[in-house]
C-alpha positions, -999 to +999 in steps of 0.1 A: +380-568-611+390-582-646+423-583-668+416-550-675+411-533-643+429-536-608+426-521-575+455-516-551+439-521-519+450-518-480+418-534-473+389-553-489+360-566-466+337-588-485+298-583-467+272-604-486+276-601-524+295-567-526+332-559-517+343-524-501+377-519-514+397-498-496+424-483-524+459-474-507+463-442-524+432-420-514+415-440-486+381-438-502+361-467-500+348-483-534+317-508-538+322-535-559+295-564-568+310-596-559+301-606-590+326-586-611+354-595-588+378-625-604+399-627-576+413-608-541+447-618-524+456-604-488+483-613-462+456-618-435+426-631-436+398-622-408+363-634-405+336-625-382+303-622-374+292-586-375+267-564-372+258-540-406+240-513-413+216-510-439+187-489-450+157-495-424+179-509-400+211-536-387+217-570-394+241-596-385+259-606-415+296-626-420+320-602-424+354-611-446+384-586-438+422-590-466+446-569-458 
């Protein structure tokens, strides 16, 4: 997130301007804005077109999977 904070991730999916990081430890999912992210490295890279919920109903939004 910054020099000062880190996350240790199995997976992060990037979905419009926020980033669900998926820390290897505890499995429970964190919401980052995209904008207080400085960087994310993965082995794999995956991108789709997906549909997402959201309040009021689904959209189809690009999906970015690291792992």
């Amino acid at each position: 997130m910054d020099d000062r904070h880190e996350i240790e991730c199995e997976e992060a999916k990037v979905i419009g301007n926020v980033v669900w990081a998926t820390p290897a430890h505890d499995g429970q999912e964190v919401v980052v804005p995209l904008s207080n992210v400085a960087g994310v490295t993965g082995d794999a890279v995956e991108q789709e077109i997906d549909e997402v919920e959201y309040p009021g109903g689904r959209i189809t939004e690009l999906v970015t999977r690291l792992s």
